[in-house]
N, CA, C and O of each residue as an XYZ file, in Angstrom:
440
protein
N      18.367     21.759    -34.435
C      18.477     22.285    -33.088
C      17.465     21.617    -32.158
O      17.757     21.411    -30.980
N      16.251     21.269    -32.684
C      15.369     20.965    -31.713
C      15.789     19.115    -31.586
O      15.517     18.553    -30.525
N      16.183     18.627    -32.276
C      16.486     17.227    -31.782
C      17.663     17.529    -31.079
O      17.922     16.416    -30.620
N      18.243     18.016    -30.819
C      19.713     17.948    -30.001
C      18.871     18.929    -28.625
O      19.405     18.399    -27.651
N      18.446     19.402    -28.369
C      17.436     19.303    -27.122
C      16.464     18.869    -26.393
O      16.031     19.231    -25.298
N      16.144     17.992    -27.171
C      14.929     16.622    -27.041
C      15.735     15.554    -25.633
O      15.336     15.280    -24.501
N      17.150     15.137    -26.488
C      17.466     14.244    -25.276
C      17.855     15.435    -24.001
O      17.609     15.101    -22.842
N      18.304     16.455    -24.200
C      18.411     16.992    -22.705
C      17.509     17.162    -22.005
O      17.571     16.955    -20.793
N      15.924     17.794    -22.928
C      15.185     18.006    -22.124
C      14.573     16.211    -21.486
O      14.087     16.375    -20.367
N      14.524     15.157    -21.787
C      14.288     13.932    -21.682
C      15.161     13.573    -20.693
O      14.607     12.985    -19.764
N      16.527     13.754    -20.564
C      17.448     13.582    -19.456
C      16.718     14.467    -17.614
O      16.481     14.080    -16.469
N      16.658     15.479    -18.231
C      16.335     16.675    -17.401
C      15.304     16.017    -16.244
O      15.601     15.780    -15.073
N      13.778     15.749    -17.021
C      12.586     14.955    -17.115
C      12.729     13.843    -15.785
O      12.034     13.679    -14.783
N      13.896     13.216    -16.259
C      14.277     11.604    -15.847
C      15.086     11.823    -14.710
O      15.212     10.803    -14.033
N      15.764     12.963    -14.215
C      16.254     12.943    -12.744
C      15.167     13.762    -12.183
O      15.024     13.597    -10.972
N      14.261     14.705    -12.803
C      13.194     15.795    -11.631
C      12.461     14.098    -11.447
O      11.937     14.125    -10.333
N      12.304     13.150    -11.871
C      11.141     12.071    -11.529
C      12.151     11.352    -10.690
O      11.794     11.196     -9.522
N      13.221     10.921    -10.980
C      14.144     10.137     -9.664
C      14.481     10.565     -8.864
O      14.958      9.746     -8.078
N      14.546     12.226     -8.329
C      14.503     12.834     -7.366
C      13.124     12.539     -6.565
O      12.908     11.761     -5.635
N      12.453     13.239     -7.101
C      10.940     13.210     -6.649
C      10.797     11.338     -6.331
O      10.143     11.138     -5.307
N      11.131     10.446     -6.802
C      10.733      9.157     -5.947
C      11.556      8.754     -4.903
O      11.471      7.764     -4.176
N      12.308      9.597     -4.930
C      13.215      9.419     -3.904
C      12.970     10.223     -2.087
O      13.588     10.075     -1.033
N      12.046     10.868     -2.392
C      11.632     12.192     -1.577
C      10.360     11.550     -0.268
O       9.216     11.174     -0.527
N      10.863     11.583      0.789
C       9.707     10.697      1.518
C       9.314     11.766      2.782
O      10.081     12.604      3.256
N       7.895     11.508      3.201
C       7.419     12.372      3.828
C       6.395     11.697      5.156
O       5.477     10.877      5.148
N       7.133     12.571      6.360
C       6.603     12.156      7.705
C       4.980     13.298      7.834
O       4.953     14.518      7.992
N       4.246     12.695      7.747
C       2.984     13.614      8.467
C       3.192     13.229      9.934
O       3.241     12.180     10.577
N       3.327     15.005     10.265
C       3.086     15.073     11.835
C       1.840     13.950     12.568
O       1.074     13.588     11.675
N       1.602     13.551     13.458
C       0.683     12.893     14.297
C      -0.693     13.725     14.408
O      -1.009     14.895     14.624
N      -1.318     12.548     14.157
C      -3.045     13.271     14.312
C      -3.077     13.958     15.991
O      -2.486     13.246     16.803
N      -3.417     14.660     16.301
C      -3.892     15.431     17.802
C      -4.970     16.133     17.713
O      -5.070     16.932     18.644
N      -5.942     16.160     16.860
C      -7.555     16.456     16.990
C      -8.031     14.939     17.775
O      -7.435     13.874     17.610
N      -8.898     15.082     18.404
C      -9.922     14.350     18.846
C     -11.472     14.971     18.378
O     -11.730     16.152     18.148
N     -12.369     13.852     18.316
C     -13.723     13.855     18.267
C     -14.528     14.147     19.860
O     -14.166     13.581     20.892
N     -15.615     15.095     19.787
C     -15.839     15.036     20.932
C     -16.549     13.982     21.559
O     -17.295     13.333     20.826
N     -16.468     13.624     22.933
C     -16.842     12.227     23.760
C     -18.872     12.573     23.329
O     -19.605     13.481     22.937
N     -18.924     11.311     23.702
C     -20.554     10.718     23.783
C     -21.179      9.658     22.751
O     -20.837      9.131     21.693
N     -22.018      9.634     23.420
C     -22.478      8.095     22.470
C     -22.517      8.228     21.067
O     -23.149      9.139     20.532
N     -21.972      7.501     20.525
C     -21.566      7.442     18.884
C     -19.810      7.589     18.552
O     -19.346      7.321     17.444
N     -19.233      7.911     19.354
C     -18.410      8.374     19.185
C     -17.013      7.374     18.349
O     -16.259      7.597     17.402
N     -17.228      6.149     19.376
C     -16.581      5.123     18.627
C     -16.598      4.556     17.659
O     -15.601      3.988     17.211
N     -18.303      4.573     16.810
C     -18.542      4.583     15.846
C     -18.116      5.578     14.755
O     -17.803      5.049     13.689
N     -18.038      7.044     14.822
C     -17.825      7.677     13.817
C     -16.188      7.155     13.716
O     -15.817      6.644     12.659
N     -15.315      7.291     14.755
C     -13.960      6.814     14.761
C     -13.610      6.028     13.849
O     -12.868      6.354     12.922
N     -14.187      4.715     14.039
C     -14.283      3.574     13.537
C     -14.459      3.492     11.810
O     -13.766      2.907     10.977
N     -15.936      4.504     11.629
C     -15.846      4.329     10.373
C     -15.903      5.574      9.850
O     -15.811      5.441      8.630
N     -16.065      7.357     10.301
C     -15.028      8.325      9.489
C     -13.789      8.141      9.219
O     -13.252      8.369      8.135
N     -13.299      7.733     10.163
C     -11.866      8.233     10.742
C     -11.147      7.518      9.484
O     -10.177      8.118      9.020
N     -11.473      6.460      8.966
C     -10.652      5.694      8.395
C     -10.148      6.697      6.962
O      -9.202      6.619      6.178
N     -11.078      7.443      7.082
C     -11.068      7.949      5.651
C     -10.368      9.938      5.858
O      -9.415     10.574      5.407
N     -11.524     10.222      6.780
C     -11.376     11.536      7.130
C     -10.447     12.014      8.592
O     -10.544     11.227      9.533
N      -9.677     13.105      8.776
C      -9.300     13.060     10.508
C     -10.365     14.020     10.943
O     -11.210     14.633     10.291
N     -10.038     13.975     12.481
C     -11.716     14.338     13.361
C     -11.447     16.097     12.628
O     -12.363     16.812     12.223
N     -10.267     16.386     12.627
C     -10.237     17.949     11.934
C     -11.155     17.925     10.479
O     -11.219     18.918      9.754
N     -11.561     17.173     10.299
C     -11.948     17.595      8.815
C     -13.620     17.453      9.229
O     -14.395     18.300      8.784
N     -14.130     16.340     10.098
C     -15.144     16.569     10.695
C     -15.334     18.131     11.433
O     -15.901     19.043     10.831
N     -14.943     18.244     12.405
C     -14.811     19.536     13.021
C     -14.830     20.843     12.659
O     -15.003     21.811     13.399
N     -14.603     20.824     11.217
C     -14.288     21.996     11.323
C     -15.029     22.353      9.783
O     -14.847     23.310      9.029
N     -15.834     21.292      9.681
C     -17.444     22.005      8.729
C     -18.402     22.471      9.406
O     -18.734     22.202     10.560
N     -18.973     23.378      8.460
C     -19.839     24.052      8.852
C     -21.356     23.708      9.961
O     -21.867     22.616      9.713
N     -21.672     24.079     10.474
C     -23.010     23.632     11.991
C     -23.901     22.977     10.803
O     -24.242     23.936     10.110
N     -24.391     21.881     10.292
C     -24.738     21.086      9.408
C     -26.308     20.574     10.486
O     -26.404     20.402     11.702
N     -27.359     20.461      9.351
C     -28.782     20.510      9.859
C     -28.622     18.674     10.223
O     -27.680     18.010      9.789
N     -29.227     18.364     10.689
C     -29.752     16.834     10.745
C     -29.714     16.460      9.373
O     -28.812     15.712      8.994
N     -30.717     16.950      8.445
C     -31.161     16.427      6.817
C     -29.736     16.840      6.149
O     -29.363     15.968      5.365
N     -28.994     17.754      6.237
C     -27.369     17.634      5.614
C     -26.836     16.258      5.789
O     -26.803     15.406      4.902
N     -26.262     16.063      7.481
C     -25.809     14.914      8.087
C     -25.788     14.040      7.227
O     -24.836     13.556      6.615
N     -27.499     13.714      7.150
C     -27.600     12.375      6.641
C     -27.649     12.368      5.276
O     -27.586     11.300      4.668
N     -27.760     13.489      4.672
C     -27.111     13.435      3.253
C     -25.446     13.202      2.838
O     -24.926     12.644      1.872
N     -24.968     13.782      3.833
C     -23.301     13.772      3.710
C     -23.005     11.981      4.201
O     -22.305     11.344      3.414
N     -23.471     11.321      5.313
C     -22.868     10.381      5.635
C     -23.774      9.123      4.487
O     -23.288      8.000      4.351
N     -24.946      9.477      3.830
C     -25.044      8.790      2.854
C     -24.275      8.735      1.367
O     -24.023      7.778      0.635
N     -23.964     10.410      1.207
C     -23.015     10.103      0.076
C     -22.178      9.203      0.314
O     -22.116      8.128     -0.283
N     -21.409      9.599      1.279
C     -19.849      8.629      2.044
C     -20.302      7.047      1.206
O     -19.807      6.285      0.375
N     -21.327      7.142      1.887
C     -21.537      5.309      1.652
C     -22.012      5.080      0.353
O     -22.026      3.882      0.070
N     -22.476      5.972     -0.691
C     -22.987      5.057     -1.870
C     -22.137      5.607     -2.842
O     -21.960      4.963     -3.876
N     -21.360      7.118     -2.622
C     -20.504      7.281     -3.925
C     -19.462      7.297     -3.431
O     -18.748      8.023     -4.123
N     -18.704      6.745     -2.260
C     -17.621      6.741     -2.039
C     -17.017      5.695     -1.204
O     -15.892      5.651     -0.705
N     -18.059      4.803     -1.152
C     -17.829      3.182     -1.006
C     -17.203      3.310      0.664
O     -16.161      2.729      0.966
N     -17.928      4.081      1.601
C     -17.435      4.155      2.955
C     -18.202      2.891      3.499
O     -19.427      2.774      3.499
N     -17.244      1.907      3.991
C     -18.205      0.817      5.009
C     -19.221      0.700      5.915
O     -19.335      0.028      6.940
N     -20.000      1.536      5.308
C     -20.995      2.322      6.865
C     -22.095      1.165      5.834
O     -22.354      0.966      4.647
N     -22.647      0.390      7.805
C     -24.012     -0.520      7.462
C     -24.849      0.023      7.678
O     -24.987      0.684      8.707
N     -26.012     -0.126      6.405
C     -27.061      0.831      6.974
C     -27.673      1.236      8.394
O     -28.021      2.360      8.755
N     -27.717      0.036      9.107
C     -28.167      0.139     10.251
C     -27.224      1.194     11.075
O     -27.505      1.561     12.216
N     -26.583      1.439     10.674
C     -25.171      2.652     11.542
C     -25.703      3.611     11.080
O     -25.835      4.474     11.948
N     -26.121      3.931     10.041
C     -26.467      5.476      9.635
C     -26.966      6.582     10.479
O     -26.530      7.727     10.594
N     -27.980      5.996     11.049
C     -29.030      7.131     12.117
C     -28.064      6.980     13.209
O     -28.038      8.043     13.831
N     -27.273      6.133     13.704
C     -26.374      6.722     14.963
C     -25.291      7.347     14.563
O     -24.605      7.917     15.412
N     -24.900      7.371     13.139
C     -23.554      8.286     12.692
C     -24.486      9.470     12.933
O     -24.258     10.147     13.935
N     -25.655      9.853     12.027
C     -25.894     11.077     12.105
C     -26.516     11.747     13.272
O     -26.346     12.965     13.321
N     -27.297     11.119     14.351
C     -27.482     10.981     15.408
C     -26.117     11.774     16.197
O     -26.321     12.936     16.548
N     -24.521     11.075     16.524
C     -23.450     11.530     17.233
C     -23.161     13.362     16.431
O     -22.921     14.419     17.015
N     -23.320     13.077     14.920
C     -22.811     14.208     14.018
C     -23.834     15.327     14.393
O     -23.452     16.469     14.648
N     -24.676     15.091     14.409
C     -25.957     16.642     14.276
C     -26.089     17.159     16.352
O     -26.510     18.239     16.766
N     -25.651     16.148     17.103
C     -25.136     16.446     18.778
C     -24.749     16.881     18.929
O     -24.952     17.740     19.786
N     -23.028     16.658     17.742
C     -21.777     17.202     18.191
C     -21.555     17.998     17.379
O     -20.619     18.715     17.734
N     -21.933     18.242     16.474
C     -20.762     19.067     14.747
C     -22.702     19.844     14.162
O     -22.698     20.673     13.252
N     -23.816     19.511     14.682
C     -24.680     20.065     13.944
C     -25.816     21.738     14.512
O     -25.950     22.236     15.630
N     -26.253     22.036     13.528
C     -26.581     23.079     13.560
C     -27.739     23.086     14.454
O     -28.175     24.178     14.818
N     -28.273     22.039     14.840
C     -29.343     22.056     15.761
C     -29.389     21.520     17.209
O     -30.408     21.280     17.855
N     -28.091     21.374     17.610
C     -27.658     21.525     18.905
C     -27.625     22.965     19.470
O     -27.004     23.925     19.014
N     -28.512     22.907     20.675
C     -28.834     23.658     21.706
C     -27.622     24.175     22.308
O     -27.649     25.378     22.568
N     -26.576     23.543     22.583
C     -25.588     24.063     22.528
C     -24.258     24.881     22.193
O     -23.388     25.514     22.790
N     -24.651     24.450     20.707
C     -24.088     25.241     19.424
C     -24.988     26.861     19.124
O     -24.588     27.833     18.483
N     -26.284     26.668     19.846
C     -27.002     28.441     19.479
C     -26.071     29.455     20.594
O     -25.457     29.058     21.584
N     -26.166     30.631     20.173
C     -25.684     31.633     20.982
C     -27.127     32.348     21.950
O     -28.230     32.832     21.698
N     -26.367     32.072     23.038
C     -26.948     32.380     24.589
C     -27.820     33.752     24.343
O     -27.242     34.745     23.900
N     -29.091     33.780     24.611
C     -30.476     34.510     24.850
C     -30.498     35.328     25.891
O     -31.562     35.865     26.200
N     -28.846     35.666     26.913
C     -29.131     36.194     28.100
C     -28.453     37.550     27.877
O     -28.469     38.402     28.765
């Protein structure tokens, strides 16, 4: 009994995989943006390639010393093209715009 279900289940197997390569998929269009200011073209340039600005955006208010821990991982365990000399202005635009020590990011004292 079990060899005379071997080839069905093997048949079975062999169209769920020729279906499935057959199956193609549109991702909607990016429509997050990064917010404007200096650095900005830079993170574009070299997050973007990897991450969309939503995935920036929408971590947590991150200290300066995070930043530059996160955009150094990028670059040494995950082989992101970032030259060293870019580093302090990636994290520089990131801890302005996305970090926890923007003055702007505290809630109002009034």
């Amino acid at each position: 009994m079990k060899l005379k279900l071997f080839p069905l289940a093997a048949l079975a197997a062999l169209c769920f995989i020729a279906d499935a390569a057959e199956t193609k998929f549109t991702l909607p269009p990016e429509t997050a943006k990064l917010k404007p200011g200096p650095g900005s073209e830079l993170v574009t340039s070299q997050c973007l390639l990897c991450h969309s600005a939503d995935y920036i955006s929408t971590q947590p208010r991150l200290t300066r010393t995070v930043w530059t821990a996160e955009v150094n991982k990028m670059k040494q365990k995950y082989g992101a093209p970032i030259s060293t000399n870019n580093v302090d202005q990636l994290v520089d635009y990131l801890t302005v715009n996305y970090g926890k020590e923007n003055p702007t990011n505290q809630p109002s004292t009034k």
